[in-house]
N, C-alpha and C positions, 0 to 999 in steps of 0.2 A: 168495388168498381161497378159503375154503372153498366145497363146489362146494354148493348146495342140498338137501334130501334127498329123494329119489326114492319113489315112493308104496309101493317094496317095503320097503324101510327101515325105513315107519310099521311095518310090520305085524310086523317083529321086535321092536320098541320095544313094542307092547302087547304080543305073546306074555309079554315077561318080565317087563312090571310087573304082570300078571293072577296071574305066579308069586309076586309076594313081596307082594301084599294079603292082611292076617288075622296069626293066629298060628300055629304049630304047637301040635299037643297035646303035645308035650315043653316047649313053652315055657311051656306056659296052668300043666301042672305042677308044673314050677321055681317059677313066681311064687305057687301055692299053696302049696308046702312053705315056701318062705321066710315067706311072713304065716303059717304057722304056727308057724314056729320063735318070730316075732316076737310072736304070741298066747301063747304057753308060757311065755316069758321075762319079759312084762310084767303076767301072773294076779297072780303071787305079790304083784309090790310094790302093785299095784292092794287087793288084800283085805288086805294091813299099811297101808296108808292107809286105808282104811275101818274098821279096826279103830281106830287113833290117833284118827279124826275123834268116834267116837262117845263120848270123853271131851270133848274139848273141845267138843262140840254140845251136851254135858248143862249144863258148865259154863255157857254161854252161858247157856244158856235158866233155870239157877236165877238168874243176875243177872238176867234179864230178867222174873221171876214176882218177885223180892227190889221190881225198881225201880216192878213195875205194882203189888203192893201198898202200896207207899209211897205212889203217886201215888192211887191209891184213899181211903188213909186221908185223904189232904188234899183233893181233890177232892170227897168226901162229905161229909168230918165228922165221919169215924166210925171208934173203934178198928180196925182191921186185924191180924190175926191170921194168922202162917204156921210150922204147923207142919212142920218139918224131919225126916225117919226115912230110913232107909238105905235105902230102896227109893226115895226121890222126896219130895218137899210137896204139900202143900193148904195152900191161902188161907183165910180165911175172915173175915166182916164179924162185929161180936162181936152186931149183932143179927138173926143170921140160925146156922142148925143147917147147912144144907148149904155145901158149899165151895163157893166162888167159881169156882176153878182146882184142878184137879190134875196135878202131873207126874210121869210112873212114868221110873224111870231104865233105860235099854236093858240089855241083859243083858251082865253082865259090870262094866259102872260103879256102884258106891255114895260113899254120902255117907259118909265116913269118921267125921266127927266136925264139932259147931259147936260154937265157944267166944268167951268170951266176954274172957277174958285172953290170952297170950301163952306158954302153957304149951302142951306136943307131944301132937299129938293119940295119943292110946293106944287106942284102942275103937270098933268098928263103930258106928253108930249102927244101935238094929233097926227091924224092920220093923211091930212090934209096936202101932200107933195106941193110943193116948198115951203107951204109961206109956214106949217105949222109946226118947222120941224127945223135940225140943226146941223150944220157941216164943219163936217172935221176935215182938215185937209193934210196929206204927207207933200212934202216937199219931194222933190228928186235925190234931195241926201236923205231924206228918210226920217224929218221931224214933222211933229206933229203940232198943227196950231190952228187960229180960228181964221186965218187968209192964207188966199196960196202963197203969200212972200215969204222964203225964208228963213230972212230973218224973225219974224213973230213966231217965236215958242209959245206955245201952251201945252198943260197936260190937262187931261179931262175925268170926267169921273161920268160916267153911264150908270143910271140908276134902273134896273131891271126888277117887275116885280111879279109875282106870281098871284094874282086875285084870283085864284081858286082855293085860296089855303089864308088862316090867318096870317095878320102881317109879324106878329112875333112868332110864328115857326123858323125854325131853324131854317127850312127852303122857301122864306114866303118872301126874300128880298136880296138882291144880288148888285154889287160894285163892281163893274170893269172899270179898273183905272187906263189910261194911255200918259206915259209922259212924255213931256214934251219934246224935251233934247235926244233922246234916244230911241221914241217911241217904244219901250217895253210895255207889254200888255199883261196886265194882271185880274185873276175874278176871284172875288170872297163875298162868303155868303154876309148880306149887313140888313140889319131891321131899321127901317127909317119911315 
C-alpha cells in the first residue's frame, strides 16, 4: 500500500502545477498565425459567394415585386402595371403617376431581356425609363399580358443576369417566368 503523502510533497506538487497554468507567448503566437493562415484562405471563397448571391438575391426579389403586383391588381381592382429596364422595375397602379415599388439591381446584375415567346434573349434591356424598357401589366382578375385589356394573355419569361461571374456558372443567369392565365411566378437558375 502506498504510504500517504507527507506535507513536503504538497509543496512540490503546487510548485509545478503554478509552472504549467496559462499559455506561453510562443504558443498564444502559433494559434494566431494559424487563424491567420485560416482568415487568408477562407476571404476569397467568402467574397465569390457574395458575388454569386447578389444574382440570385435580385432574381428572388423581381419574382417577388412580379407576385406583389399581381396580388395588388386583384386585391384592389385595379390595372397594375410593371415596368421592366435593365437597371431594375417600378410598379405602378394605372390610376396613380408615382410608383408603387421600386427595385434598382445591385452592381454588376441587369435584366437581360423580357419576352414574351420563346425566342433567345439578344439585347440588354436599358436603362432608359420608358422608351428602353418593357411593361407587363396584371389585369384586375390577376392575368398577366402585354396591354392592360384582359382579355390579352401573355406569359413572359425575365432574363436576369449576373456580369460579375461567368455566364455558364451555375448563378451567372436566371429565368423568371409569369404566366399568363394565372400569373404564377417562377425563378430557375438558366445559362443563355
Amino acid at each position: 500500500m502506498a504510504a500517504p503523502l507527507q506535507a513536503q510533497d504538497w509543496g512540490v506538487m503546487s510548485a509545478s502545477r503554478d509552472r504549467q497554468n496559462g499559455f506561453t507567448v510562443t504558443e498564444l503566437m502559433v494559434v494566431l498565425v494559424i487563424i491567420g493562415l485560416l482568415a487568408a484562405v477562407a476571404t476569397p471563397s467568402l467574397s465569390r459567394d457574395n458575388t454569386a448571391r447578389k444574382g440570385r438575391d435580385f432574381a428572388n426579389m423581381v419574382a417577388q415585386g412580379l407576385q406583389r403586383a399581381h396580388l395588388d391588381a386583384m386585391s384592389l381592382r385595379v390595372a397594375t402595371f410593371t415596368l421592366v429596364c435593365g437597371d431594375g422595375m417600378a410598379t405602378y397602379r394605372n390610376d396613380q403617376n408615382a410608383p408603387l415599388r421600386n427595385l434598382i439591381a445591385p452592381t454588376g446584375v441587369v435584366i437581360w431581356d423580357a419576352l414574351t415567346d420563346n425566342s433567345v434573349p439578344t439585347r440588354y434591356l436599358t436603362a432608359t425609363r420608358p422608351d428602353g424598357c418593357k411593361w407587363i401589366y396584371f389585369n384586375s382578375m390577376g392575368n398577366a399580358g402585354t396591354t392592360p385589356a384582359s382579355a390579352n394573355l401573355a406569359s413572359w419569361k425575365i432574363y436576369i443576369r449576373n456580369e460579375n461571374l461567368n455566364p455558364v456558372h451555375p448563378d451567372g443567369g436566371f429565368l423568371v417566368s409569369v404566366t399568363g392565365l394565372t400569373s404564377f411566378v417562377s425563378t430557375l437558375n438558366h445559362t443563355f
